[in-house]
Every structure is written in structure tokens, then in C-alpha cells.
N, C-alpha and C positions, 0 to 999 in steps of 0.2 A: 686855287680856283675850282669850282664846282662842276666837274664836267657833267653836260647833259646825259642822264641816263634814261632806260626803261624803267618805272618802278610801278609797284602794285603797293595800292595800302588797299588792308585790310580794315575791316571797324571803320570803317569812313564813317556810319551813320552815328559813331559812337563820339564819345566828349572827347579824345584825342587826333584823331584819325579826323574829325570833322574840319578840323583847325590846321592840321597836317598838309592836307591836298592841295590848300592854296598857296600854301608856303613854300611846298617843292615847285607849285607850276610858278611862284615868282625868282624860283632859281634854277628857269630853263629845264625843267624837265617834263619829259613824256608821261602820264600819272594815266594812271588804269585803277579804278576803283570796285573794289572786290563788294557787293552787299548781296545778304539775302532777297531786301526786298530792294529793289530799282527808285521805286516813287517815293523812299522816304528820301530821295536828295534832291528831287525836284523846288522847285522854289531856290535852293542854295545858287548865288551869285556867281561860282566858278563849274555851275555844275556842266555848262555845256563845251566848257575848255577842258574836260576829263573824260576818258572813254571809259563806261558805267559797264558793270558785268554782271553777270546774275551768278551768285556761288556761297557757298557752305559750306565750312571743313568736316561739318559731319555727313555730307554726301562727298566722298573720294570721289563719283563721277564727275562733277562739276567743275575739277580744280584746274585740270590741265589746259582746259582753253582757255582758262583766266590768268592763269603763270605763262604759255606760250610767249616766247619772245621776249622775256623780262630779263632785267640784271640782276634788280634789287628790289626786295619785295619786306615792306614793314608787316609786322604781326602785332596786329593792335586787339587781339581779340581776350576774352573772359570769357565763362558761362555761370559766374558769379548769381545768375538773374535766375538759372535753372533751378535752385534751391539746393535746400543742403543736403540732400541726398544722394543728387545726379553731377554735381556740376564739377567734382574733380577729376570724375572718370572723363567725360566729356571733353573738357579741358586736356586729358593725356590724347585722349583720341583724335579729336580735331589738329594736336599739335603734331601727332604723326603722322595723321594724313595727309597736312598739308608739308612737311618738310618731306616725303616719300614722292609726293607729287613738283616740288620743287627741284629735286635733286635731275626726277624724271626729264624736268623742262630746260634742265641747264642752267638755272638762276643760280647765279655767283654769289649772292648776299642775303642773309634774312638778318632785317633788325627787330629786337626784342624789348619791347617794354616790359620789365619783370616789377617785382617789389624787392628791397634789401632786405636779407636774410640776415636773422639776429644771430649773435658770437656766442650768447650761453645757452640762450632757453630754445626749449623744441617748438619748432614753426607752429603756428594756430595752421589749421587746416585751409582756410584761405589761402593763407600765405605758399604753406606747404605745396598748394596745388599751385604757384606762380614760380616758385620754383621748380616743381617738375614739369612744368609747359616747358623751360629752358631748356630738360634735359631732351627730352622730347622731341625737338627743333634740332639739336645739336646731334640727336643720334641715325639723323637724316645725311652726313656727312658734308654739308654747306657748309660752305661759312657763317658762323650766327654770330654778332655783338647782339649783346644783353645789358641794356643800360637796367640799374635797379633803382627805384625810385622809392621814397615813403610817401607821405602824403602829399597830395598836390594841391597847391592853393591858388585857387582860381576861382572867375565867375561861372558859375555852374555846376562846378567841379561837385563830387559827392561827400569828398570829407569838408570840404568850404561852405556846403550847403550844411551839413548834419551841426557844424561848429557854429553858424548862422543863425538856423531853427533854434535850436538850444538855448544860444543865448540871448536870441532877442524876443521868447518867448517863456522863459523860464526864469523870475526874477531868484529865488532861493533853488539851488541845484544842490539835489543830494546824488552824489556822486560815488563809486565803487573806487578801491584800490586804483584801476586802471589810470584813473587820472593825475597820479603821478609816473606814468613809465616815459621814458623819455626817446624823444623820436628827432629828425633832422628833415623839415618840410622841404618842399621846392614849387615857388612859381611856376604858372602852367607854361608861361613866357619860357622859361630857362628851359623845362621838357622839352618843347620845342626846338629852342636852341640846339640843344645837346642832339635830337632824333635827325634836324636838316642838316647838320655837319659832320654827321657819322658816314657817309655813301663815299664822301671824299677824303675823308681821315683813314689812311692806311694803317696806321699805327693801333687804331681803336679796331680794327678787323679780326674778329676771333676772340674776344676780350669781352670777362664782364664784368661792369664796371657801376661801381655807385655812385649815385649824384645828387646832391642836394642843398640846401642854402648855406647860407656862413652861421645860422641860429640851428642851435640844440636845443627845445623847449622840450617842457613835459604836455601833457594833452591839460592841467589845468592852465600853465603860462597861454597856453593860445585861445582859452575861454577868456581868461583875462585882458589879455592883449586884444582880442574883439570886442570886449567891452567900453575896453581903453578908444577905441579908435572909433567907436560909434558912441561913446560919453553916456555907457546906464554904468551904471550901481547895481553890481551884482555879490548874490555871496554863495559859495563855495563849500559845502557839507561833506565831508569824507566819512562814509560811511561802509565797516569791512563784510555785508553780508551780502550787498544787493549783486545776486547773480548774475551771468551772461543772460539769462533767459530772461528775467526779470527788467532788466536794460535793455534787451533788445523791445521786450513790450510797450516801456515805455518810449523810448525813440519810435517805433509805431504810433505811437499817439500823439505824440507833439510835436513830429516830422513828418513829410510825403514817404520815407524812405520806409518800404514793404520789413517788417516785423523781422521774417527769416533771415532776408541780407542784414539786416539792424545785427542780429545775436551774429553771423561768419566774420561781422568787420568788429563788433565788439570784443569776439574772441581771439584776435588779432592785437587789439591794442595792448594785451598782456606783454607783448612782445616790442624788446627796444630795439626801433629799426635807426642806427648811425650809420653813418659811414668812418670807415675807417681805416679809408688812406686816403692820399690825395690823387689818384690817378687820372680824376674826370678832369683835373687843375691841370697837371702836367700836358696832357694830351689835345686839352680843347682850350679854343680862344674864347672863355665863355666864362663872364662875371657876375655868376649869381646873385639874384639881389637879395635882401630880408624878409624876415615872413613880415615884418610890419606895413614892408612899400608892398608887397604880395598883398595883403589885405586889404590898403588902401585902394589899391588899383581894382580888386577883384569888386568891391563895391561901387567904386565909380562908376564900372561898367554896367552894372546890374543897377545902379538906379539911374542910369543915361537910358537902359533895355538897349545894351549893347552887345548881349551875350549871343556868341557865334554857335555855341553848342553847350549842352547839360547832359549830368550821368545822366537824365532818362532818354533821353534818345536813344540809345543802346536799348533800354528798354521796352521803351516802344518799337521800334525795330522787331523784335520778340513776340512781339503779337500782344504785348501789354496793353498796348490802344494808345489814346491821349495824346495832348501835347503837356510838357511838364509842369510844373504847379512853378510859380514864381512870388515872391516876396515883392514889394515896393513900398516905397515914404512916398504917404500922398496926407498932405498937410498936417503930419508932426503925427499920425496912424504910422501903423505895417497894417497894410491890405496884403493878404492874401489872393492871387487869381489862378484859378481853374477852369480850364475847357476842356470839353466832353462833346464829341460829333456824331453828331444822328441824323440819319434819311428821313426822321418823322418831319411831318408838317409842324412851324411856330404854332398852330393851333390846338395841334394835338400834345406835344411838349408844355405848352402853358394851364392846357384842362388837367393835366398830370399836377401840376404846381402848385392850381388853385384849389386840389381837393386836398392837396395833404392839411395833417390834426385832424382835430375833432373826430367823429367816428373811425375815417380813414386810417390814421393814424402816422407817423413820422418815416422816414426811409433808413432808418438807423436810432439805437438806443431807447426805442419807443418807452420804456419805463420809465426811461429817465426826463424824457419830454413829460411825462404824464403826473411826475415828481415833481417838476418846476408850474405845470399848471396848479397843481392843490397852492405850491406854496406863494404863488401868483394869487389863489382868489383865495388862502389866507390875509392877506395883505389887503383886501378891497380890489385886489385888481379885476379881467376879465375872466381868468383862471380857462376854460376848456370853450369857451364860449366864443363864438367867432363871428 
């Protein structure tokens, strides 16, 4: 049985941590939810059964009266978003700020969402830095469980969204090495699983532990396999020159997903994340399912617009802005939608609208708008004329 505790999630505003809070408040517990900003949880349906806090691991001021009085406190946080310059130091710092402040407050428990860490090759710097947030946490002298996770497949999710993009936009995909390395996915459903029955699993306390589905694919089987389950006809080019840089530009272009994170997670896929032992088995009542039922599902929801959270949340949160871009099948189309919030007047927004072309000219690629005009009134069309 799950005894009622104190717990603190952190990342609530993020794609785990959002899903998280109502999961522990449906198994009787107290839930105090850590965010930078307050208002990005407004609207959420359990938000006024959670007491909301204002706080930052990279301000150590902030932390103690939002640990105060807690047991158990998840660490759902990245700085993935900060670019590739800042975001590993950030990452160590935040993780010892808050385990230094935890230890301060008497909280018996930090749970860790990490990534698995590969057996031969040396960590991508993503990665690297998901493993040393564990160490980080654990040199706070708490008790830390560290569940390690590879990719997670879900509605919203970032590696669910990039395998999405890709393939249902991208009929010939020319692809780098990386598409053969081989990885052990896991439904967002089973994350969860595994994160609400860690507080009362004594055995999993102090332990870290890998978890992932009963399929070992490589990152082309799950191009495929999404193809498979949404019925295109795709092909597959293995190509050994196109760089991280170069992939990440293109994932910039035929994704929402910002260029910079595009090359930290590409440089990652180099890297085979398995598991390899059974210990999440032995210790948890928890039966994984396939990435295929994982797909199925994560679809159904995204075209029901059931989806509870998306990696940009965390993003926006960041000061990124927006709400996140979404996919939908609207009569045998993918529509893309995007929203963008302004205090201007519909009046003045729409005199913006109605002047772009022609002299004005486009809000992006303007050459290439002005390319596709010539080759519009080569053809008899209207060509620049409005």
C-alpha cells in the first residue's frame, strides 16, 4: 500500500512532472509543486488540489521553503533548453543546489529521472550531463533512486514528436549512421508507473535502475514501425557523411524542435541505450508494454487532442513563449497548428497580414518567396501582383 506522503515534484510544467502531480494526488498524497513561473499551471484540472510554489534550483534562495516539510521530493528537471554551451554546468549546479537544500530540509527521498548510460561508448554530452545530475543529487547525502530511462514514447513526448515529424513529413529520408544504433524505448504510461511506485518500494531506495519496454529496436525499426501503424510508404537512405550539425539543421527545418537541442539529442543517438539487467522486473509490479501498443496509443491521443503535456511546455516555461505546435488528420491532410499571443488589437494583427508580399515583402525566406513569384508568372500565373 502506498502510504500518504509529502512530496514535491519538480518540472511539473514540464512533459513529465505535468502528468506526474495527478497521479500521486490519485494515490492520496500531499503534492506541492515546485515551478519557476506559477501561471503556466493555471487552466490544469488538478491544479487547485496541489499547493503551487515559486522556485528555481538556480536561485539556492528559493529552495527551502518549497522543500520545507516534505519526504519525498521528484527531480524532474533539464536545462537541455539552455543551449549547448550553458546547459551541463547548469544542470550540475541546479542538482547541487537542490540536493544541499534538500538534505538542509530533512527530505528522506529524491527520485531521479536520468537517461541509461551506454556499456561501451563514451556518453554524448547530453547524456553525460544526465548522468552527472545523478551524481550531483546523490552527493547531497539523501537517499536518491535513479530510474534511467531511453526514449519515451508518448503523446507529446520529444523523441515521439521528432519520430512523428520526420516521418510523416518526409516521404525519402536520407539518414546518417545513427539510424542503426540500437536503443530499448518505454511508454510514458510505464515512466509513470515506475516514478508513483518508487516512494513505497523500499527495495528500489538508493538504487539505479533501468527501465524500458520488452523491444530493443534501432532508431530506423521505429521509423518504420511508425510508418507501419499510420500505413505511408516510406524509404530509408543510409547515408555515412551527414553530420550531427547537418541533422540537427535539418530536424530544424522539418520539425518544431529548435536546431541546437536538434544536434545535443542527435549527438546522443550515437550512443546504445539498453538495459541490461532485469532489476526494474524483479522489484516492480509493472508490465511494460511494446513500443508498437506505445505508438498506437500515443496517436490515438494526439488525434482525440488528448494530450495532457508536450516537451514544449518545459519550454515555454523558459520564457520561450507559445503554446506548442501540434500535428492533426483533418480529412486525409496533417494540418499543422500554431498559436502565437499578443496584446495587439485583431485590427492591428490583421493590417500586419494584409500587407505582407508585394513591396512589403514575406516574414521569413524572402528570396525564396520572390523565386517562386518569377516562377509563378513564368507559368501565366499572377507572379508578384496582388
Amino acid at each position: 500500500m502506498n502510504a500518504p506522503r509529502r512530496i514535491l515534484v519538480t518540472g511539473a510544467t514540464g512533459y513529465v512532472g505535468g502528468r506526474l502531480a495527478p497521479l500521486l494526488l490519485e494515490d492520496g498524497h500531499t503534492v506541492r509543486c515546485m515551478v519557476r513561473d506559477p501561471d503556466r499551471l493555471a487552466g490544469r484540472p488538478w491544479a487547485n488540489r496541489v499547493e503551487i510554489v515559486r522556485g528555481d534550483v538556480l536561485d539556492a534562495d528559493t529552495l527551502p521553503g518549497a522543500l520545507e516539510g516534505i519526504d519525498t521530493a521528484y527531480y524532474l528537471i533539464h536545462s537541455l533548453h539552455a543551449g549547448e554551451a550553458s546547459f551541463a554546468e547548469r544542470d550540475r549546479q541546479g542538482a547541487r543546489n537542490f540536493g544541499a537544500a534538500a538534505r538542509a530540509a530533512g527530505v528522506r527521498h529524491i527520485i531521479y529521472l536520468g537517461g541509461i548510460a551506454p556499456r561501451t561508448d563514451r556518453p554524448s554530452p547530453h547524456l553525460q550531463s544526465r548522468l552527472e545530475t545523478g551524481e550531483c543529487l546523490r552527493e547531497s547525502g539523501v537517499t536518491v533512486t535513479e530510474l534511467r530511462a531511453g526514449v519515451i514514447i508518448g503523446s507529446g513526448s520529444l523523441s515521439f514528436e521528432l519520430i512523428r515529424y520526420l516521418t510523416e513529413r518526409v516521404p525519402v529520408m536520407i539518414c546518417p549512421r545513427w539510424v542503426t544504433t540500437r536503443t530499448q524505448p518505454i511508454a510514458i504510461r510505464n515512466v509513470l508507473d515506475y516514478l508513483r511506485a518508487t516512494p513505497a518500494n523500499d527495495a528500489a531506495h538508493g538504487r539505479i535502475i533501468d527501465i524500458g519496454s520488452p523491444d530493443v529496436l534501432t532508431y530506423e525499426d521505429m521509423f518504420r514501425l511508425y510508418a507501419k501503424v499510420r500505413g505511408l510508404r516510406r524509404l530509408i537512405v543510409k547515408v555515412p557523411v551527414l553530420t550531427p550539425r547537418l541533422s540537427s539543421y535539418w530536424i530544424g527545418l522539418v520539425t518544431p524542435l529548435p536546431a541546437h537541442v536538434g544536434r545535443l539529442l542527435i549527438d546522443g543517438l550515437k550512443n546504445e541505450v539498453v538495459c541490461y539487467d532485469d532489476t526494474a522486473r524483479r522489484l516492480y509490479d509493472v508490465e511494460p508494454m511494446g513500443v508498437e501498443e506505445a505508438m498506437r496509443r500515443a496517436l490515438d491521443r494526439s488525434q482525440s487532442h488528448a494530450v495532457e503535456t508536450t516537451w514544449f511546455g518545459a519550454f515555454s516555461a523558459s520564457g520561450k513563449g507559445g503554446e506548442p505546435p501540434g500535428l492533426a488528420q483533418v480529412e486525409g491532410m496533417i494540418v499543422e497548428r500554431r498559436v502565437a499571443r499578443t496584446t495587439a488589437s485583431p485590427e492591428a494583427v490583421f493590417d500586419v497580414i494584409r500587407r505582407l508580399g508585394g513591396d512589403t515583402g514575406w516574414l521569413y525566406a524572402n528570396a525564396l518567396w520572390k523565386l517562386r513569384g518569377l516562377l509563378d508568372a513564368l507559368v501565366g500565373g499572377v507572379g508578384f501582383r496582388r
